[in-house]
C-alpha positions as CSV (number, residue, x, y, z in Angstrom):
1,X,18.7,-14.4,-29.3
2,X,17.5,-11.2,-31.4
3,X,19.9,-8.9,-32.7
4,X,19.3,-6.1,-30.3
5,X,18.8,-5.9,-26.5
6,X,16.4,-4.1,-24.8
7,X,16.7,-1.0,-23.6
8,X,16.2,-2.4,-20.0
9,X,16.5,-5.8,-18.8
10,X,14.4,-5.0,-16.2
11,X,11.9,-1.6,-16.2
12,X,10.6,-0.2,-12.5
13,X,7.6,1.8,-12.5
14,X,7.4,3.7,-8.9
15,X,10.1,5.5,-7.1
16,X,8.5,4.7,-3.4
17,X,9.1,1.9,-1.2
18,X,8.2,-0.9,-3.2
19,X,9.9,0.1,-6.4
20,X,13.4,1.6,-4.1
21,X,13.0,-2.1,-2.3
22,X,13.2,-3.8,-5.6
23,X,16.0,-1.7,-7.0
24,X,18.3,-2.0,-3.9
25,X,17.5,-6.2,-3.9
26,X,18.9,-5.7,-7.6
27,X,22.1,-4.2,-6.6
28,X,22.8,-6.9,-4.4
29,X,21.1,-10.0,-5.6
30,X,21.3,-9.2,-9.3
31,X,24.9,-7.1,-10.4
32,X,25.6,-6.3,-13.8
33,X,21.4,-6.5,-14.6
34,X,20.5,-2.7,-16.2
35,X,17.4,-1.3,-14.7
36,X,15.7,2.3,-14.7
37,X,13.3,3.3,-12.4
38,X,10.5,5.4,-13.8
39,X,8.6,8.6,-12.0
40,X,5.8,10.5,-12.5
41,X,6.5,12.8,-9.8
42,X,8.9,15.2,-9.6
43,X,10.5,13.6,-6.2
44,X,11.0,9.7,-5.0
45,X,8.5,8.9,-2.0
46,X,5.6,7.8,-3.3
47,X,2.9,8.0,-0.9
48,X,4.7,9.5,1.4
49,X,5.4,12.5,-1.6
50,X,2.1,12.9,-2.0
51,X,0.4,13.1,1.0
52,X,1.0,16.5,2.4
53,X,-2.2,16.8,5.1
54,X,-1.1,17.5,9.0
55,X,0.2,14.4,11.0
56,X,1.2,12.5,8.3
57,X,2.7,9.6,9.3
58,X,2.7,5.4,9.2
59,X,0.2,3.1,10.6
60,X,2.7,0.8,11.0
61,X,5.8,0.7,12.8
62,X,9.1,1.3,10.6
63,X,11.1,-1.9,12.0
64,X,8.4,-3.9,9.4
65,X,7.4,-0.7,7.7
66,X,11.4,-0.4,6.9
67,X,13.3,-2.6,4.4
68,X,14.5,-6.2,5.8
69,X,18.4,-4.8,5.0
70,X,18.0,-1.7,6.0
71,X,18.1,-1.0,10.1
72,X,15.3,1.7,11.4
73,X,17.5,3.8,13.0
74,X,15.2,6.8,14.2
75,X,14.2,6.9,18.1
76,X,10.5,7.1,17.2
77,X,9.5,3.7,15.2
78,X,5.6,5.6,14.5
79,X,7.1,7.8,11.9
80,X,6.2,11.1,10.2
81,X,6.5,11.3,6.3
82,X,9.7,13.9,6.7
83,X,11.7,10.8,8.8
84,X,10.3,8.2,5.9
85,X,11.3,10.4,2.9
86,X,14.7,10.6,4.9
87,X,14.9,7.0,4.8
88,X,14.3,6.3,1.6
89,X,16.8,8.9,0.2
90,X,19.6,7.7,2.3
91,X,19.2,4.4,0.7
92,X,18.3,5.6,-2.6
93,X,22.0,7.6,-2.2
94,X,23.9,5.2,-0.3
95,X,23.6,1.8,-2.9
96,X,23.8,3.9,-6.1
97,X,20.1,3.8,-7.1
98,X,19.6,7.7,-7.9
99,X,21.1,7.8,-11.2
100,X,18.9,5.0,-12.4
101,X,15.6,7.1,-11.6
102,X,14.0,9.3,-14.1
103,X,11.2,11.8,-13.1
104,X,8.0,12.9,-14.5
105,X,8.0,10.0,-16.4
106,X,4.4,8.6,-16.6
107,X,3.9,5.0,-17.8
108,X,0.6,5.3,-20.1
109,X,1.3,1.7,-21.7
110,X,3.1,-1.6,-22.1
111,X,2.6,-4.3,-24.5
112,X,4.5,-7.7,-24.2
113,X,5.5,-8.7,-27.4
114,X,6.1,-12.7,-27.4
115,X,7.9,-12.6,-31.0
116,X,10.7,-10.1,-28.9
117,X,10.7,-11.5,-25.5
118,X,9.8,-7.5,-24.2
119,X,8.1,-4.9,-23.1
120,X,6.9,-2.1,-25.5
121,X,6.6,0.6,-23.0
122,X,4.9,4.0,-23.5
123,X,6.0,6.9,-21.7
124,X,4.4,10.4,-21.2
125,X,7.3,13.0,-20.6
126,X,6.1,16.6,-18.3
127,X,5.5,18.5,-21.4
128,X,3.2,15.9,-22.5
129,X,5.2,14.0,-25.5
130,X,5.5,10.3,-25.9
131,X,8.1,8.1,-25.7
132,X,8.7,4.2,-25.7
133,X,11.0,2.1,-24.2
134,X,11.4,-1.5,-24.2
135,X,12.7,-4.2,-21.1
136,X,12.5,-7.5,-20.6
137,X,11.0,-7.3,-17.3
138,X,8.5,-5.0,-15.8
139,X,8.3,-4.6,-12.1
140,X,5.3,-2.3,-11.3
141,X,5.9,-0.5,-7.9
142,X,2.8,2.1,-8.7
143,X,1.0,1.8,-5.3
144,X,-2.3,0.5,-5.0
145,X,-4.7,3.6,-5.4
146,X,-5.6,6.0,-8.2
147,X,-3.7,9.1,-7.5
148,X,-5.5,11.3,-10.0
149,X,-9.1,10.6,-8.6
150,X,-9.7,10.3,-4.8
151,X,-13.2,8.2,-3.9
152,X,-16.1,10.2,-4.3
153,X,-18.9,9.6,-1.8
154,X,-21.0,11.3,-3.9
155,X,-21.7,14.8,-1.4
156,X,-23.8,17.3,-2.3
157,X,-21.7,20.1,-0.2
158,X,-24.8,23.0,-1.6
159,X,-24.6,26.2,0.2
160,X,-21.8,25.3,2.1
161,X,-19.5,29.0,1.7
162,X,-16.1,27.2,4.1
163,X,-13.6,24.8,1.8
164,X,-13.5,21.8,1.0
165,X,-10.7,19.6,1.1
166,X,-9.6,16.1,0.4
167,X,-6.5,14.5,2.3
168,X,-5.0,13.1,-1.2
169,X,-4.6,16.9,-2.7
170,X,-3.6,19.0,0.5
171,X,-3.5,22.6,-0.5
172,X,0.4,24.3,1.2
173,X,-1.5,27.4,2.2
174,X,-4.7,26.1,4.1
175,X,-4.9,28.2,7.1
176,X,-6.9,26.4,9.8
177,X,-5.9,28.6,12.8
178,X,-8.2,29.1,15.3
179,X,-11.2,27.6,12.7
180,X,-13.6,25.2,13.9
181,X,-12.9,21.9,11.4
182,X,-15.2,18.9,10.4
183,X,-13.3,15.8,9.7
184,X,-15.3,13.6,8.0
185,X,-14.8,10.1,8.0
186,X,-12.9,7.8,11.1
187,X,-10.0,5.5,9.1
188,X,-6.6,5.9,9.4
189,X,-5.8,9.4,7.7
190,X,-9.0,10.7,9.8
191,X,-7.4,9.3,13.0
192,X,-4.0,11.1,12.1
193,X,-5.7,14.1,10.7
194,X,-7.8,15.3,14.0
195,X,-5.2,15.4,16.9
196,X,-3.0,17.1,14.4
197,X,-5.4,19.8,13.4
198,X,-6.4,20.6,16.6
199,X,-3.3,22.4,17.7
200,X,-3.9,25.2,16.2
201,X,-8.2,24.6,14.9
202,X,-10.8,26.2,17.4
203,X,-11.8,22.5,17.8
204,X,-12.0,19.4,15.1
205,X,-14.6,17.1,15.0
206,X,-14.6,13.6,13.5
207,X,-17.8,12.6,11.8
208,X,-18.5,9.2,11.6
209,X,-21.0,7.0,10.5
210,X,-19.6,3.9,11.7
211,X,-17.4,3.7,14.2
212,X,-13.5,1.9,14.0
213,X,-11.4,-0.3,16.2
214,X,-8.7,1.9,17.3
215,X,-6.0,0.7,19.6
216,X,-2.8,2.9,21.2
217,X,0.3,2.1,21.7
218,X,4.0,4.4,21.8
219,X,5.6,5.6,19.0
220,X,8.7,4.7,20.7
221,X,9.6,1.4,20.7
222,X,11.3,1.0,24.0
223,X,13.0,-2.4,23.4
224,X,14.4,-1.2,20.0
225,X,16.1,1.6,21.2
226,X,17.2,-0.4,24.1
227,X,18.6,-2.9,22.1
228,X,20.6,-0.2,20.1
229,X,22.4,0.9,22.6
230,X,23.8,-2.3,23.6
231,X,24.1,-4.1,19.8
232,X,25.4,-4.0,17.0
233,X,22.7,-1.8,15.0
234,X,21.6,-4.6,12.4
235,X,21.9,-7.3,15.0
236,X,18.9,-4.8,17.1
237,X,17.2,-4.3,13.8
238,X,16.6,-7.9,13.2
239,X,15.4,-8.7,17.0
240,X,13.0,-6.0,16.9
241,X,11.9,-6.6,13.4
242,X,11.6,-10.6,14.5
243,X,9.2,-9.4,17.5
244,X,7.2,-7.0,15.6
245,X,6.0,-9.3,12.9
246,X,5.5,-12.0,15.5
247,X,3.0,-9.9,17.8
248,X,1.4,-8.7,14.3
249,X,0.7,-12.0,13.4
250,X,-0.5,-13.2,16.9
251,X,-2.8,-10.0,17.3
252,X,-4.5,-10.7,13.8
253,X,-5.4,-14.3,14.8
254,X,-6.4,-13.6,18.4
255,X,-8.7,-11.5,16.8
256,X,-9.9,-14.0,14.3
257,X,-9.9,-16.6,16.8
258,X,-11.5,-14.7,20.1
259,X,-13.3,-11.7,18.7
260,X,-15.0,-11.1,21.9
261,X,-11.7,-11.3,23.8
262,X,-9.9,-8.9,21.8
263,X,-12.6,-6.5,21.8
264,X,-13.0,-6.0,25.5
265,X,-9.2,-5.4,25.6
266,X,-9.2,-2.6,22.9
267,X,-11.9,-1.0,24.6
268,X,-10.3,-1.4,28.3
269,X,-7.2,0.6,26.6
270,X,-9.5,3.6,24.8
271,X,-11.3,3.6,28.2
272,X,-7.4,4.1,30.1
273,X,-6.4,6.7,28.2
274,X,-9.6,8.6,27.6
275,X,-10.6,8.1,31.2
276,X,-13.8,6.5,32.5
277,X,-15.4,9.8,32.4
278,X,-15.1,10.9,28.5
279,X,-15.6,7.2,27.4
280,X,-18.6,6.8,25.0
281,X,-18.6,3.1,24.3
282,X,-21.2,3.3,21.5
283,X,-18.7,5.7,19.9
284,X,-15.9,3.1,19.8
285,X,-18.3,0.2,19.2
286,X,-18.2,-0.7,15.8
287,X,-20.8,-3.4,14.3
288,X,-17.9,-5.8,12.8
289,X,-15.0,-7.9,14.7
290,X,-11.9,-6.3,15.0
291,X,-9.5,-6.7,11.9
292,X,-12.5,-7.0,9.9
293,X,-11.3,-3.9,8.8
294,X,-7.6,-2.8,9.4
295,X,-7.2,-1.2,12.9
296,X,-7.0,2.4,13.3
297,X,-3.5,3.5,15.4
298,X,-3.4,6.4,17.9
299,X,0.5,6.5,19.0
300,X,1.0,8.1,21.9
301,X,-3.1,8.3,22.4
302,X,-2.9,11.5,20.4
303,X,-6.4,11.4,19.7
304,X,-7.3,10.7,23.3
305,X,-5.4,13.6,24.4
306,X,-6.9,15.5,22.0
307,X,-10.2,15.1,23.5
308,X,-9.7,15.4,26.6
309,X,-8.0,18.7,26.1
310,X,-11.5,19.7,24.6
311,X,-10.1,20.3,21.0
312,X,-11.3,17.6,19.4
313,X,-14.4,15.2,19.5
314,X,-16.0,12.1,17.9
315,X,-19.7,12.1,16.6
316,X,-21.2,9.3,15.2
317,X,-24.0,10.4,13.0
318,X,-25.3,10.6,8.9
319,X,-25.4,14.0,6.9
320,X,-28.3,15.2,6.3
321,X,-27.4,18.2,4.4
322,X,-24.6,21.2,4.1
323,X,-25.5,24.6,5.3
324,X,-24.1,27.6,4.4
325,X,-22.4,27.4,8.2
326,X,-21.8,23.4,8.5
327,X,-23.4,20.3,8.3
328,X,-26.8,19.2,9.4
329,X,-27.1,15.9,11.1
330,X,-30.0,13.1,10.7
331,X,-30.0,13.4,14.6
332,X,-31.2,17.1,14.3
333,X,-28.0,18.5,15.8
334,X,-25.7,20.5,13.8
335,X,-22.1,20.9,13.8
336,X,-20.2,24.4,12.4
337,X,-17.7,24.0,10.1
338,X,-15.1,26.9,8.4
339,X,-13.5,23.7,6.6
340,X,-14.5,20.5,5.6
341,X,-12.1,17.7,5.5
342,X,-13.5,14.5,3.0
343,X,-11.4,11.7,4.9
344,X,-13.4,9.4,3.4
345,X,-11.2,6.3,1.8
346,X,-9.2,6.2,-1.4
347,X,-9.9,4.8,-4.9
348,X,-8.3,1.5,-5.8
349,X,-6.3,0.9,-9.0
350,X,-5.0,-1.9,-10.7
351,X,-1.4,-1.7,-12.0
352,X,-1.2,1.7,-11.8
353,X,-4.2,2.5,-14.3
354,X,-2.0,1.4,-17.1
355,X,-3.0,-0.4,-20.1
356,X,-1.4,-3.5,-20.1
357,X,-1.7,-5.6,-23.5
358,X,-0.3,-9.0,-24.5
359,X,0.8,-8.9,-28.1
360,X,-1.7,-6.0,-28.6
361,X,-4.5,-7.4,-26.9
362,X,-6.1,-5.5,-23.7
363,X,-5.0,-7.8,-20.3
364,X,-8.3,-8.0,-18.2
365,X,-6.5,-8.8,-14.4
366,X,-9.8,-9.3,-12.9
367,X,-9.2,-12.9,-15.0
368,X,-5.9,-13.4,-14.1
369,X,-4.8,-15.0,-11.4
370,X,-2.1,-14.1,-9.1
371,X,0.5,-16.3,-9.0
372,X,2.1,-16.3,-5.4
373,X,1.0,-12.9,-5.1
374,X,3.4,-10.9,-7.1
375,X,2.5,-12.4,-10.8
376,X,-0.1,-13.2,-12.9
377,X,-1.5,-16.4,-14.7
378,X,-0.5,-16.8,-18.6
379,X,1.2,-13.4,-18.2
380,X,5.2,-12.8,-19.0
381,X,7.9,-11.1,-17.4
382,X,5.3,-8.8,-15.3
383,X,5.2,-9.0,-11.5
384,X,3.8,-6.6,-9.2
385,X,3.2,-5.2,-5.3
386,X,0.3,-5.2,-3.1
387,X,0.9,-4.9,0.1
388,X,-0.8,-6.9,3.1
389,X,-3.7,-5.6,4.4
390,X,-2.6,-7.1,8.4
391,X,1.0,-6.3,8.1
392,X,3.1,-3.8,6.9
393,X,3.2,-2.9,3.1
394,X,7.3,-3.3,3.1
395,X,7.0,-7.4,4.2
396,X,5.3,-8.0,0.9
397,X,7.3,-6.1,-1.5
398,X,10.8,-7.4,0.5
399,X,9.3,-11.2,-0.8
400,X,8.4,-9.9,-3.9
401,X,11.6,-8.3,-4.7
402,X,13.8,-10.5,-3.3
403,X,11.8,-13.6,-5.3
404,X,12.0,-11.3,-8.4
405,X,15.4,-11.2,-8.3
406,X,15.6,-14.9,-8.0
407,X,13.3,-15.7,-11.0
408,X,15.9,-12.7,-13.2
409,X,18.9,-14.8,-12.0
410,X,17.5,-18.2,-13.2
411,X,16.6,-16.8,-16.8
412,X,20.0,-15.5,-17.4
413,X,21.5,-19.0,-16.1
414,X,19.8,-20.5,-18.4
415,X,19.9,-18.2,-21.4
416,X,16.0,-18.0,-21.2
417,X,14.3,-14.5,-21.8
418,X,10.9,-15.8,-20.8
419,X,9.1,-16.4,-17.2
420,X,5.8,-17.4,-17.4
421,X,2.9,-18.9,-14.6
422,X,1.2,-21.3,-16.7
423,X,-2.2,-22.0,-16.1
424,X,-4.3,-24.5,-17.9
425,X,-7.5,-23.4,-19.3
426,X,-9.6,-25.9,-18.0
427,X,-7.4,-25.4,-14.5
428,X,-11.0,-25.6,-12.3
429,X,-9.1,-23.8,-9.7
430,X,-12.0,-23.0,-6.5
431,X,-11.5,-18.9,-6.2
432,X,-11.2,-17.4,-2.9
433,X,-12.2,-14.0,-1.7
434,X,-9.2,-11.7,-2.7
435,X,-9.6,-9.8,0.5
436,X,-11.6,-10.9,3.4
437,X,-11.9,-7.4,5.2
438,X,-15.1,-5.3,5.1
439,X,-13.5,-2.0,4.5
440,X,-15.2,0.5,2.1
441,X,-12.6,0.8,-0.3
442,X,-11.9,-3.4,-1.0
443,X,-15.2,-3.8,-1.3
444,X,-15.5,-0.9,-3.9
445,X,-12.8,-2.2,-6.2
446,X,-13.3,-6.1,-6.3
447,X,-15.1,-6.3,-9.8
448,X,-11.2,-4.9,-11.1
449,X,-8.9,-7.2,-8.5
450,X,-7.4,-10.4,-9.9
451,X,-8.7,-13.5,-9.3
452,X,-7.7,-15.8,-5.9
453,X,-7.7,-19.4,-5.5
454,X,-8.5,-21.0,-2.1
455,X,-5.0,-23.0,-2.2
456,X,-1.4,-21.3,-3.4
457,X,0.2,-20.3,-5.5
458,X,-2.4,-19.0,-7.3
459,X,-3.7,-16.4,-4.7
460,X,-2.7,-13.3,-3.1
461,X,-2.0,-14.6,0.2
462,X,-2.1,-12.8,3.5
463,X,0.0,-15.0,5.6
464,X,3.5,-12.8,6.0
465,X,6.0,-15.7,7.3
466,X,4.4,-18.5,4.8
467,X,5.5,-16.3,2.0
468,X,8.3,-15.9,3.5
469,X,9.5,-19.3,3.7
470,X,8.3,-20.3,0.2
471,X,9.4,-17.3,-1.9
472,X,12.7,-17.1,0.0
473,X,13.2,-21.4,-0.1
474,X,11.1,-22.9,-2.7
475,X,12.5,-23.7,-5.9
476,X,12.0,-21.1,-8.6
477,X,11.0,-23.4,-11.3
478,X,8.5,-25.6,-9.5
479,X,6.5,-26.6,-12.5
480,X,4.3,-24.1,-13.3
481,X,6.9,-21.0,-13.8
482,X,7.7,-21.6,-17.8
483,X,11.7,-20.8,-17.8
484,X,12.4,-20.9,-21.5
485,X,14.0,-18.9,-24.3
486,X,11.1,-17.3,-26.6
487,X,9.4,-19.5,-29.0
488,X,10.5,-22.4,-27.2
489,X,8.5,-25.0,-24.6
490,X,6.0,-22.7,-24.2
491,X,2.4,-21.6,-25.0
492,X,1.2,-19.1,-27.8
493,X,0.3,-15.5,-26.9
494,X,-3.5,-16.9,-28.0
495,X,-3.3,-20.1,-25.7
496,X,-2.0,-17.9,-22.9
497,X,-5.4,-15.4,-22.9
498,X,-7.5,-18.2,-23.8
499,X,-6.3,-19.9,-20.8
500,X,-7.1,-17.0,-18.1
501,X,-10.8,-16.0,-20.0
């Protein structure tokens, strides 16, 4: 053992849902462990902090979006970012996690150093100094974008005299009453964006260039709140929860399985709440199955409503150029614009942007490995969250947290300080796609994603109840997780990154 602890035994980085999941599974899974959470915003939230555009809300329904042991207990299970942020502080309050959160703290650097069993973390303070901390364990809750840079299409906006804004840094004064608004782009923040605006806008329009699968449904859940009123509030929770992730799981393999099938039903349901009359099937017709791409969700048929209401409409065309007035379309029309709204995806990041080294050497993830898609190949005491891409973000970091926990508890039952996934260097592992969806922004980042093997544990699987079962039941030491005290049974810092080069 070395003379002095670490500061931490185990470090958070992120203050939204998956670094508040992990703290609250280390209340109750790991007491007596010391853990700080670490901010670099001035509130806890995360995403749902830092989007501030109109409509914000989830794509996914809070009985999976919410924590496994934590009941959704709002009427409306399609919820804004106000009733989220709620959520997360009551929990945040209520299990004694608030005190162990520090804010504006911005991780810059960590550096595992094998000789001490810990992380050397670097720490960038609001007034811009440095300072380090070390933990045992880092846990890196920091989201899955780059929250300093949105993507960049690359538009040349020219004479354009209206304003330009991008969803990622909403500006608390924009005025948009009674303005005509081009929305450009038709994902998930487009498709929350334009019903939302046009309240109060002249009229929005959503430009696309390639249509998306959308599909409706409530934002109340009728048989949750049913089920509230006649059980016990957890007992409803769980029942909902349990039906939620089952018809998520069915609905992304129908889809997989019957493309054709699935299509004609999402476009029978656009076509009954838009009416026969304002349906435009090359406008919802786009040239991929659905769940290629994540499905776009219009609760209530906002959107719908929205354009039937004449306040909103869809046009599928490219840009040609800006005018001083709008935008000028390849088709020759041209649409009039006050503001511009760039809708047009986010920028992936890996880790958080920050630069992780191994006893002072740079860690390249895109040759790691995950390792049952929370760590990484030949790399201690470091485990992360990325959410799935057909289910809700929360399922994943629940697993991940909860198996976290699990792998903290072993170490100290054994007096070990290390946790590795060992991987061979001549391992001749077959790699799978990372992602197989066709959206803009995977495809964008995969040259900086870590690596995925066709067979687990060493891939980032997207198979919610699988992981489930394993992370929840397997063993923890199941011969490739090095347990061991430092310097003992295991591979040197220089075996480790020769292994995943």
């Amino acid at each position: 053992m070395l003379a002095t602890a670490p500061d931490f035994d185990v470090l958070i980085v992120g203050a939204g849902i998956s670094g508040i999941g992990m703290a609250a599974h280390m209340e109750m899974q790991c007491p007596g462990t010391s853990y700080a959470i670490v901010e670099r915003r001035e509130n806890l939230g995360g995403t749902w902090d830092l989007f501030r555009y109109p409509g914000i809300r989830s794509d996914s329904d809070m009985h999976t979006l919410g924590f496994v042991f934590e009941p959704w207990k709002h009427e409306k299970s399609i919820a804004d970012a106000p009733a989220i942020l709620e959520y997360l502080n009551t929990i945040v309050d209520e299990r004694g996690i608030r005190k162990h959160i520090r804010y504006q703290r911005k991780v810059v650097s960590a550096d595992w150093r094998s000789d001490e069993a810990r992380w050397h973390v670097t720490i960038e303070q609001a007034d811009g100094s440095e300072t380090r901390v070390t933990a045992n364990f880092l846990y890196l809750g920091s989201g899955y974008y780059d929250y300093d840079q949105a993507y960049d299409p690359g538009f040349a906006f020219g004479d354009f005299k209206g304003q330009v804004i991008h969803p990622q840094f909403w500006p608390d004064d924009l005025d948009y009453t009674n303005k005509n608004v081009v929305v450009i782009g038709s994902g998930a923040t487009a498709v929350t964006i334009v019903p939302s605006m046009a309240k109060k806008a002249a009229k929005v329009t959503m430009l696309q260039r390639t249509p998306t699968w959308m599909f409706s449904r409530p934002a109340k859940d009728g048989l949750a709140n049913f089920l509230r009123k006649i059980l016990p509030e957890e007992t409803a929770y769980k029942i909902t929860r349990w039906k939620n992730i089952t018809l998520q799981d069915f609905a992304f393999k129908q889809a997989r399985k019957k493309p054709e099938k699935v299509k004609k039903m999402l476009k029978k349901r656009i076509v009954k709440a838009l009416g026969k009359d304002n349906y435009d099937e090359p406008t919802f017709t786009p040239p991929y199955d659905p769940w290629d791409q994540r499905l776009c969700l219009v609760p209530d048929a906002d959107l719908f409503e929205a354009m039937k209401s004449g306040k909103a409409q869809v046009v599928t065309a490219k840009i040609s150029s800006f005018t001083e007035t709008g935008i000028a379309l390849d088709n020759g029309e041209k649409l009039d614009a006050d503001i511009i709204v760039t809708a047009t995806g986010l920028k992936l990041a890996v880790c958080g942007k920050i630069a992780v080294s191994q006893d002072g050497k740079p860690v390249d993830f895109s040759e790691r490995f995950y390792y049952k898609g929370c760590m990484f190949s030949n790399l201690p005491n470091l485990a992360v969250v990325f959410g799935y891409l057909n289910a809700s973000w929360t399922l994943r970091s629940d697993v991940n947290s909860e198996y976290v926990c699990r792998v903290i508890n072993t170490m100290k039952s054994k007096g070990a300080d290390v946790a590795v996934p060992v991987l061979a260097a001549d391992h001749a592992l077959e790699e799978d796609d990372i992602f197989d969806f066709s959206s803009g922004y995977i495809q964008r980042a995969l040259d900086i994603m870590p690596k995925s093997a066709i067979a687990y544990p060493w891939r980032l699987n997207q198979e919610y109840v699988t992981d489930r079962k394993i992370m929840q039941d397997g063993p923890v030491e199941d011969g490739i997780l090095s347990i061991h005290a430092a310097g003992a049974n295991a591979q040197t810092s220089e075996e480790q990154l020769e292994a995943a080069e």
